[in-house]
ROVO-811534 format. One record per residue: residue in one letter; x, y, z of N, C-alpha, C, O in turn. Coordinates in steps of 0.05 Angstrom, whole numbers, plus 5000, padded with zeros to 4 digits. Layout:
BEGIN
AXYZXYZXYZXYZ
...
//
This chain:
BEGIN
X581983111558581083301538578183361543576483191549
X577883631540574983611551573083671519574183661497
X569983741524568183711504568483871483567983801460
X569384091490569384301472572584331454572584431432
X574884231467576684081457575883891439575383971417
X575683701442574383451427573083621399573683591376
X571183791409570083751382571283941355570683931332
X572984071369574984241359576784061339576984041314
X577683941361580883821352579483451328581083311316
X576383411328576383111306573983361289572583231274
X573483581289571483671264572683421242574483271244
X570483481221570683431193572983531177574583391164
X572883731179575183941170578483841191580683861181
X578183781212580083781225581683411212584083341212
X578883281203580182981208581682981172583482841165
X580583141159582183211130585183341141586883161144
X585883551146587383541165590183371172592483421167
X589083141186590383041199590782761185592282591195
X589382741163589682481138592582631122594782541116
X591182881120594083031098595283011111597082901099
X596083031139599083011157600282741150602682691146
X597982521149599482271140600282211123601782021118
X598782441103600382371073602982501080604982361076
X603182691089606182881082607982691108610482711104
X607582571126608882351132610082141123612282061130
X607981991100608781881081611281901063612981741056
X610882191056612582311029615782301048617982211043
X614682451070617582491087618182181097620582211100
X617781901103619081731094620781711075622981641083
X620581741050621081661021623981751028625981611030
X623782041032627382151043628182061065629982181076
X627281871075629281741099629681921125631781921138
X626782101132627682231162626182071172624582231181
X625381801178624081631193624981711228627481741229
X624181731246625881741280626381481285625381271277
X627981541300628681321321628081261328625781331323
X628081011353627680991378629481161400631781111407
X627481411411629681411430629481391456631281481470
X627481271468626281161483628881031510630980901506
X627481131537629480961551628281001585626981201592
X628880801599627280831626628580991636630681071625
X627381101665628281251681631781211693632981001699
X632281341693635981451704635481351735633481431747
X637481181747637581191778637281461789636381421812
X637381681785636981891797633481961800632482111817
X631981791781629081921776627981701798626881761819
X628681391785627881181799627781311837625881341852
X630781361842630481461871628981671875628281711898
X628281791859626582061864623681931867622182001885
X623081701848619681591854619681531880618081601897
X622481331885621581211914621381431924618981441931
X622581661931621581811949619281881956617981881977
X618981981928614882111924613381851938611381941950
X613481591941612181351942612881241973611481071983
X614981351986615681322011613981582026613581582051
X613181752012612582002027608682002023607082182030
X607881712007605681701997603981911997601981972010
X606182101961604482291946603282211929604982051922
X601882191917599382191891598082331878595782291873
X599382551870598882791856601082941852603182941864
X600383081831602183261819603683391833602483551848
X606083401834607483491853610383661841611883591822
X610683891858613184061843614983971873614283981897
X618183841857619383791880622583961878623983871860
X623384111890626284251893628584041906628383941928
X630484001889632883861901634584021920635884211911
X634783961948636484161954638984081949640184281939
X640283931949643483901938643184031912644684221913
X642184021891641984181872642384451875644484571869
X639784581890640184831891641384851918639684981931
X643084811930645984931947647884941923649485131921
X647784791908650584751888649984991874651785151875
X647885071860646585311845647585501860649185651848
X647185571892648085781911650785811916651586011928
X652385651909655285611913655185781880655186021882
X655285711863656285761844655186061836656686171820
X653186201844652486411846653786601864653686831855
X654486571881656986671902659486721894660886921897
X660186451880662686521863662786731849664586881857
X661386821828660686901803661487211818663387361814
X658387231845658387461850660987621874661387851881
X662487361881664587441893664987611912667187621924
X662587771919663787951941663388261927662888471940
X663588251909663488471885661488621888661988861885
X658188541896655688701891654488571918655888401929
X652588611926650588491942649388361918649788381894
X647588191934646187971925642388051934641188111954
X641688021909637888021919636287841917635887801893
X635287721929633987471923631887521914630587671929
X630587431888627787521864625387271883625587021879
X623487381901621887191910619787061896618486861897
X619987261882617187101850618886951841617786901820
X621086821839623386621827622686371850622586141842
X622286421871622986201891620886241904621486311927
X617686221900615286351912613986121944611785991944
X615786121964615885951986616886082013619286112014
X615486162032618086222050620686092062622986132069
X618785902059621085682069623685622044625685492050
X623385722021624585642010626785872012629285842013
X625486082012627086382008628186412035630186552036
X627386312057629686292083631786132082633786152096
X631385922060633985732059635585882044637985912050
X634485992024636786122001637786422019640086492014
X636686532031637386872046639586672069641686802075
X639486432080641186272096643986282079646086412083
X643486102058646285902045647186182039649486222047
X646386372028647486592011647486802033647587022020
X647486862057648087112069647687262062649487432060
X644787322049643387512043640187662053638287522051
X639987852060638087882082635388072059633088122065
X637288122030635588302010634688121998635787921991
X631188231993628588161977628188361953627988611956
X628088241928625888281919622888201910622387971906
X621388371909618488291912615988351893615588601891
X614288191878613488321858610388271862609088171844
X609188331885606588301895606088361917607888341933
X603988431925602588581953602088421972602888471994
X600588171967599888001988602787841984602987662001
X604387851972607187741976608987932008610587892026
X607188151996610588342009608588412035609888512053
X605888382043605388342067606388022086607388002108
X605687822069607287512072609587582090609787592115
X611687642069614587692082614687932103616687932117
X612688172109613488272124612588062147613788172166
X611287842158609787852174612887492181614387472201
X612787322161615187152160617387242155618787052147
X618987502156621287492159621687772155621987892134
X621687862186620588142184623888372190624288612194
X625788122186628788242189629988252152632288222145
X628288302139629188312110629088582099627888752111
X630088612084631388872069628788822042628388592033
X627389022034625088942012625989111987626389341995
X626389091960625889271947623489161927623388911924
X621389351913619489221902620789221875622689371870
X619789001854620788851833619189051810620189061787
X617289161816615689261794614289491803613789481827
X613389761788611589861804608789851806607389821786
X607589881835604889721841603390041832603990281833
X601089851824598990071828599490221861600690101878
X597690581866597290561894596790511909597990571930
X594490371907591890231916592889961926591789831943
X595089891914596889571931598289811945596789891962
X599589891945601790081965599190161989599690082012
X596190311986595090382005594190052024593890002048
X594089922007593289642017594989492037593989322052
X597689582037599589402051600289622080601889532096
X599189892085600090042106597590002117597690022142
X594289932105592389852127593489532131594389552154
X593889292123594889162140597089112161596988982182
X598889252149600789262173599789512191601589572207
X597389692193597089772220595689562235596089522259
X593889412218591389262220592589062244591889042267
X594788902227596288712244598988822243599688862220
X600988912261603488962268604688772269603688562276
X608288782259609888652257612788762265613389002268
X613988632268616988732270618288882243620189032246
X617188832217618688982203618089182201615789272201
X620989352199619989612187620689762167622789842159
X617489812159617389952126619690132119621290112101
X619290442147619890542143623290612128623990782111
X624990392142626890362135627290122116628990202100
X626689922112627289662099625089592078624189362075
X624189802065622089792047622690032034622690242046
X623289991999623690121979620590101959620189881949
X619090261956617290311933619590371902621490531898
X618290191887619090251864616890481841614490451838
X618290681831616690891820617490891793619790941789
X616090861773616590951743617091241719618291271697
X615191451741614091641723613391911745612691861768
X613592131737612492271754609892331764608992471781
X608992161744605592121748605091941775603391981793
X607291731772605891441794607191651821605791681841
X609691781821609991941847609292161865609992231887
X606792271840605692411856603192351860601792541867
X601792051857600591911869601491831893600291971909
X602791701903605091571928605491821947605591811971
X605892091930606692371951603792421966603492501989
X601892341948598792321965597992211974595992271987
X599091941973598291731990599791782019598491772040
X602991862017604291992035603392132057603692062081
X601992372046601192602058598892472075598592502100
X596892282055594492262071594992092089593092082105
X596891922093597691722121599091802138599791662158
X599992082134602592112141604491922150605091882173
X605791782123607291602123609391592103609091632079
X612491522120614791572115614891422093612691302094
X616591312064616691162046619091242031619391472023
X621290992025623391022014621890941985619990791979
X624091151966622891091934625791071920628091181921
X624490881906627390731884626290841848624190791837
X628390961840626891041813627690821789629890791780
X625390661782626190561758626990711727625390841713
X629590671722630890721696630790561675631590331678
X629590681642630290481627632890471619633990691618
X634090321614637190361601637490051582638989861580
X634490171567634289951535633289711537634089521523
X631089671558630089481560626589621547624689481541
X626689861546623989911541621589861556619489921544
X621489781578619189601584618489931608617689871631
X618590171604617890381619620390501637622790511629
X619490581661622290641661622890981660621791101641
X624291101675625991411666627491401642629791291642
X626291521616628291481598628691861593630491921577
X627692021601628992321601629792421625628792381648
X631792581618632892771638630592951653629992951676
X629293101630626693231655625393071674625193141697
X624292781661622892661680624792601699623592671719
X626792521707628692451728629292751746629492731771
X629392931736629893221746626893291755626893441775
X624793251748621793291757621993091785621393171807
X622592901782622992731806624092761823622492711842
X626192821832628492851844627493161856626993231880
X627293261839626193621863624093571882623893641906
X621893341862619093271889620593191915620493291937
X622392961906623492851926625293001947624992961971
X626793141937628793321952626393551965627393721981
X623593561960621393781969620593651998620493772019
X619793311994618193242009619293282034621393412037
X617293122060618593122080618092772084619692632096
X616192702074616092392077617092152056617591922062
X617092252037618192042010621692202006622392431999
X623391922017626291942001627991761991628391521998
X629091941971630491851945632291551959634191571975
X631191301950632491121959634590971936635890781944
X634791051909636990921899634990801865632590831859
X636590711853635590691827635690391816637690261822
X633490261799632890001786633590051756632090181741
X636689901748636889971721636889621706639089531699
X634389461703633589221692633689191664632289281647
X635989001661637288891634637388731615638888721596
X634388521623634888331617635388331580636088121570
X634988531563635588501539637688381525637388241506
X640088451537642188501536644488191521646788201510
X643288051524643887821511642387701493643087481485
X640687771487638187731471637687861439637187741418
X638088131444638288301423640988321405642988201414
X641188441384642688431370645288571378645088751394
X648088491366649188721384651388551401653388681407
X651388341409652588201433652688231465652388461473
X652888111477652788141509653388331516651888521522
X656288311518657288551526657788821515658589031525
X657188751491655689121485654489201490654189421501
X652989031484649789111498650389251532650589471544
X650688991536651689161570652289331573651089461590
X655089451557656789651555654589921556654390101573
X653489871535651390071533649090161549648590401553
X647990001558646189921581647290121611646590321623
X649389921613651290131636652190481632651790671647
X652890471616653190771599650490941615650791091634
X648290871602645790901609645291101640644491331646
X646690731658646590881681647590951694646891011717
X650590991681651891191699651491461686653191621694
X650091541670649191771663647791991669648092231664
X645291741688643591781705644391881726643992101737
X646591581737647191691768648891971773649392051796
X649792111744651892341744649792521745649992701761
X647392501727645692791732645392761761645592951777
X644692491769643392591794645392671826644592741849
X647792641816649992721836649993011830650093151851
X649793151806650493381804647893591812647893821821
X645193391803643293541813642893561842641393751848
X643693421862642693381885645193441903644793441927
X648293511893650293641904651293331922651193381946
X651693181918651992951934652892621918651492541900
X654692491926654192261918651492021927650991971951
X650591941913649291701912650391371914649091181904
X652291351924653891161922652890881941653390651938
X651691001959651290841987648190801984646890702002
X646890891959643990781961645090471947647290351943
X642090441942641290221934640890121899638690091889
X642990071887643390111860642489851841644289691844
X641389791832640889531838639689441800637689531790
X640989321790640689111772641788821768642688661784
X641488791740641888511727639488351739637788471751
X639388061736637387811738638387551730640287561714
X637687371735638587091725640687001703642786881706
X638887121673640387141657643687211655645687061651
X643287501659645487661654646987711684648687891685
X646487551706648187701726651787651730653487751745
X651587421706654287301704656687471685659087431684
X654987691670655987881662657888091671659588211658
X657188121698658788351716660888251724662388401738
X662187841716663987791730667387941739669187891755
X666888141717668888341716668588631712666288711710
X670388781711669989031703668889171734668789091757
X667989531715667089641740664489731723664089741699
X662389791749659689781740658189971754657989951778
X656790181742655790351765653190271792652190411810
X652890031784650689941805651789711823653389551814
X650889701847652589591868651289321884652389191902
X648589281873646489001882646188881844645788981822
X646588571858645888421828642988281841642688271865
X640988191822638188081836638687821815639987831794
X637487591828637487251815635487131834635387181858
X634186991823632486761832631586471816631286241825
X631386551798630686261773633286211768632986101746
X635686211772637486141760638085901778639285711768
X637285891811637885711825636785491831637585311845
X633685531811632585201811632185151785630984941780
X633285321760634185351732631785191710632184981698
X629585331707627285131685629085121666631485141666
X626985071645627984931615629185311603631085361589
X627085511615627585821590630285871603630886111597
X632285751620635185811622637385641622639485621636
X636085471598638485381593639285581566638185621544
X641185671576642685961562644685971574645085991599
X646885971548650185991559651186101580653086011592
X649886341586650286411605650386401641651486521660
X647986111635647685951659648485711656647685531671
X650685671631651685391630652785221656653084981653
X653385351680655385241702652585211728653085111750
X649385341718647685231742646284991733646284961708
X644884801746643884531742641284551747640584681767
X639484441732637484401741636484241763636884001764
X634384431786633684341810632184351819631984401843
X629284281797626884271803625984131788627784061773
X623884021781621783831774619283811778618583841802
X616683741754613983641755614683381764616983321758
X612983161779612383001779610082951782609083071801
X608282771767605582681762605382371754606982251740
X602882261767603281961768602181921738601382091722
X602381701735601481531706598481401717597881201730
X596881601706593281481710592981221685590781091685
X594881141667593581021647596180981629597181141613
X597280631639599280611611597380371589596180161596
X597580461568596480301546598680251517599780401501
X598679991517601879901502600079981469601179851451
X598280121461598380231443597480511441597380661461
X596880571417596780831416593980931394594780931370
X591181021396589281031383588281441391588281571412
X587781481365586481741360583781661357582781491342
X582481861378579681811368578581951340579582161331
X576281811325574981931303576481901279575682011259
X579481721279580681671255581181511253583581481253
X579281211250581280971266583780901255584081051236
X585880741259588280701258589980951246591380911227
X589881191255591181381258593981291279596381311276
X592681221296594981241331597380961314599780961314
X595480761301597880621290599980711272602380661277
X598880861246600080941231602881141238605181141229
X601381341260603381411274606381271289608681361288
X605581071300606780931311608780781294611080781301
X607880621267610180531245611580751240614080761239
X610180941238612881151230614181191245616581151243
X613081271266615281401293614581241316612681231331
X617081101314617080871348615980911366614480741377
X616481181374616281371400614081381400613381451423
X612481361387608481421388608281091389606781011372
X609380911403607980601405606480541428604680371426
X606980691456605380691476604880921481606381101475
X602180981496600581201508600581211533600580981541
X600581381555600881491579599781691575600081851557
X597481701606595581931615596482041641596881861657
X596782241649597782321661596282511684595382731677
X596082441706594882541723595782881721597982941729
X594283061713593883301712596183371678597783221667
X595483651672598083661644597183991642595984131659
X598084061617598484271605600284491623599884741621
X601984391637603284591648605984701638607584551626
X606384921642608785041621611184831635612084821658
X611684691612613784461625613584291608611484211599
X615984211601617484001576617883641595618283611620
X617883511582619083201597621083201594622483331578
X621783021615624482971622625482681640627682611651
X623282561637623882191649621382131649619682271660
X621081891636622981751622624181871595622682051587
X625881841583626881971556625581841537625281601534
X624582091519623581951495620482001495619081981474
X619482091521616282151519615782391509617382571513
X614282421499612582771486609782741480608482531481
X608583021472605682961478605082991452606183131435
X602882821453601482681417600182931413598583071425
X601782951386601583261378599083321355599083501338
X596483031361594783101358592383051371590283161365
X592682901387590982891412589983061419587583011421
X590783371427589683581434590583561467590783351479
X591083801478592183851511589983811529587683851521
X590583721557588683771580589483791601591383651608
X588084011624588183991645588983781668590483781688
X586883571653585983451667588283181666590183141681
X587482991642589482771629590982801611590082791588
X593582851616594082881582596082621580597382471595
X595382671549596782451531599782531524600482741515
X601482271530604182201527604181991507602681791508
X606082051488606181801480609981671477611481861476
X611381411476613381441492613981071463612480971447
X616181011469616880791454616980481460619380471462
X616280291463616179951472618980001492619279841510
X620580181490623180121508622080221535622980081554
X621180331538620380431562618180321579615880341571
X618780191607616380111621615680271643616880311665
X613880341635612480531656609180431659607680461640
X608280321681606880231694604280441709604580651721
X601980321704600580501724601180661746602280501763
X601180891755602380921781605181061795605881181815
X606580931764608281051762608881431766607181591771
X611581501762612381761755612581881729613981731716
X612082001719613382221701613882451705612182621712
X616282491700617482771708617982971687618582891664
X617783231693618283441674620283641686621783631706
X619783841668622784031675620584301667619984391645
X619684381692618284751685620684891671623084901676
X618785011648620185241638620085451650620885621633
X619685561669619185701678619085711722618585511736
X619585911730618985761767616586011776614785941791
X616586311765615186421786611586331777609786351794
X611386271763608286181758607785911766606385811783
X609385811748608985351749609085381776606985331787
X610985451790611685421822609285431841609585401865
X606685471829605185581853601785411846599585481855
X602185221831600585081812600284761826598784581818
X601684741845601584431862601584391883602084191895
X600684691895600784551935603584581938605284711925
X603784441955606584471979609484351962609884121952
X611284591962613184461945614984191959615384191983
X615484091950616383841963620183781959621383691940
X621183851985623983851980625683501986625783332003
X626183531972628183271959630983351982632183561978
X631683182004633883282021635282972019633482802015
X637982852021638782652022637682432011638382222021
X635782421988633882131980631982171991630481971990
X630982382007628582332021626582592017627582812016
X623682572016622582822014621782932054620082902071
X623683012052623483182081621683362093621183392117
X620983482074619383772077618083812054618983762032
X615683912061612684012046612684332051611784462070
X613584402035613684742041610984912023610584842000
X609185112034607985242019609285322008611685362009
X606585391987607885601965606585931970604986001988
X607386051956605886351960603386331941603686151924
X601086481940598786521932598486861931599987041936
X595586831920594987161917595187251944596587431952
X593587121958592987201980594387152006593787272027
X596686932003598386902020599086512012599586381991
X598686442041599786082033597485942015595186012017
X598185742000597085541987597685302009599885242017
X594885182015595284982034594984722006594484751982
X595384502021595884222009593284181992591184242002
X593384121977590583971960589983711969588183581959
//
């Protein structure tokens, strides 16, 4: 906890506060919601996971991917998608090359998506036989940015064909038609549609018909196929598959103006929705878009566990050593606060500091630890506090479960893959600017 923390979290005002918490702790005794113990050591599965970190002598925070996990994740994603749609792999989900060559491997899939510039120069330059569509649309200025590097340094991929710009508005495309003109450079364009996600998007017919004539005008920008992104759809009111229902409606609405405007089917572009969440939705029926996109579903944080991904497992993990076990538990500036806590609730009887913290990420071994929910957060050490059942030793592991993969993922150096009991491989991660080397 650092200074300005501190003085935040024991003011005067703050330590009244946190006396009344003990009164209303008190009161809530009287009705008998006292906790448990629920405290318990590490699972043979974690234990073998330390030895590994400790055979591979790591000492720092470390994000590690199971690959038996995630092959099992890739198997069961295959199922789902059957053969039915193409498959896109979300690289801000899995932000590694090495990681995204294993998954474009197990899954026979050669399609990217990409939601950054110095990402989508990365992959052109490591895996320059990939199919790209972009995830979001970039400013121009990232689009002019990535045709001076790839003249700058040449590669085998090529833009011209295996690179989709994503466009929102008629505004961002006839930015891109000038960026076009002034490079004279070819560029496939994917039109993002909203279809009730709100988040931007073609939501009128003129604007889609304003587009589509530029396009059908140019000689360098063409119509490469449409982004109709759903993730609402189980979330909002309404149910799944109405929602869907509706959603879909949406875009085959789209894809009819634009067959009738342009005298042609669209069938053989690049149609492309759903995501993690919802891609288990399409397991039936017919659907006007012909690519499903997933990436977090295959190393699955804590924000999916959602019915819908009931059948993927989680296959990733924080691990961070134990800087500091102390078999009690003290708040500073209140003395016997940390005890008081502790008679009430078991689980606050020992303290653990934790080599690095505040990262979007819940525990998950030993069972029973959580963070002293008055201590205040840190970067740097944070406080665990955990029950007499549990021995955890200086040095030790504690493991967590990211809520999250395209951010946490890129927060520890080299991801560290877990292969047979053993950590085999130290894989970068992606950065702004390209690899994150080891700390």
């Amino acid at each position: 906890m650092d200074s300005t923390t501190m003085a935040k979290q024991f003011s005067p005002k703050r330590r009244k506060i946190l006396l009344g918490g003990l009164a209303a702790g008190a009161a809530a005794a009287t009705w008998g919601v006292k906790p448990s113990d629920i405290g318990e050591n590490h699972s043979p599965y974690f234990v073998s996971l330390s030895q590994a970190l400790d055979n591979k002598k790591l000492a720092k925070p470390t994000l590690v991917v199971d690959k038996k996990k995630l092959l099992q994740n890739i198997s069961v994603l295959k199922q789902h998608i059957n053969n039915r749609f193409d498959y896109r792999i979300v690289v801000k989900s899995l932000p590694s090359i090495e990681l995204v060559k294993l998954v474009m491997e197990e899954s026979a899939s050669k399609k990217l998506m990409v939601f950054h510039q110095p990402f989508l120069s990365l992959v052109a330059t490591e895996i320059p036989h990939s199919d790209v569509l972009m995830g979001k649309p970039m400013p121009v200025t990232a689009a002019k940015t990535f045709y001076e590097l790839e003249k700058a340094t040449p590669t085998s991929f090529n833009s011209e064909k295996d690179l989709q710009w994503l466009i929102d508005s008629p505004q961002r495309l006839e930015q891109y038609l000038d960026l076009a003109n002034t490079l004279q450079q070819k560029m496939n364009i994917n039109i993002e549609l909203d279809v009730g996600f709100h988040r931007g998007g073609v939501n009128s017919d003129s604007d889609l018909l304003d587009m589509l004539h530029l396009l059908e005008k140019s000689e360098l920008l063409t119509f490469s196929g449409f982004m109709g992104y759903e993730p609402h759809i189980g979330v909002v009111p309404g149910g799944l598959f109405s929602n869907r229902d509706k959603a879909m409606d949406s875009y085959r609405r789209y894809i009819a103006l634009t067959e009738r405007t342009l005298g042609r089917s669209i069938q053989d572009l690049c149609l492309n929705s759903a995501g993690s969440p919802t891609y288990q939705a399409y397991d039936e029926g017919d659907f006007p878009h012909n690519e499903l996109s997933a990436g977090t579903c295959l190393v699955k944080p804590t924000h999916y566990d959602i019915p819908t991904l009931s059948d993927h497992i989680p296959a990733s993990y924080i691990a961070t050593p134990v800087l500091k076990s102390i078999d009690h538990t003290d708040i500073p500036g209140v003395d016997g606060l940390g005890d008081a806590m502790a008679m009430w609730d078991p689980n606050r009887a020992q303290t653990f500091f934790t080599y690095g913290g505040y990262w979007k990420a819940e525990p998950e071994s030993p069972k029973g630890i959580s963070l002293n929910p008055l201590y205040g957060r840190s970067t740097n050490q944070e406080m665990y506090n955990g029950s007499k059942a549990i021995s955890l030793k200086q040095d030790d592991w504690i493991f967590m479960r990211p809520t999250q993969s395209e951010f946490v993922f890129l927060q520890f150096g080299d991801i560290a893959l877990l292969d047979e009991g053993e950590i085999k491989h130290l894989w970068p991660v992606l950065s702004e600017t390209g690899f994150v080397q080891s700390a």
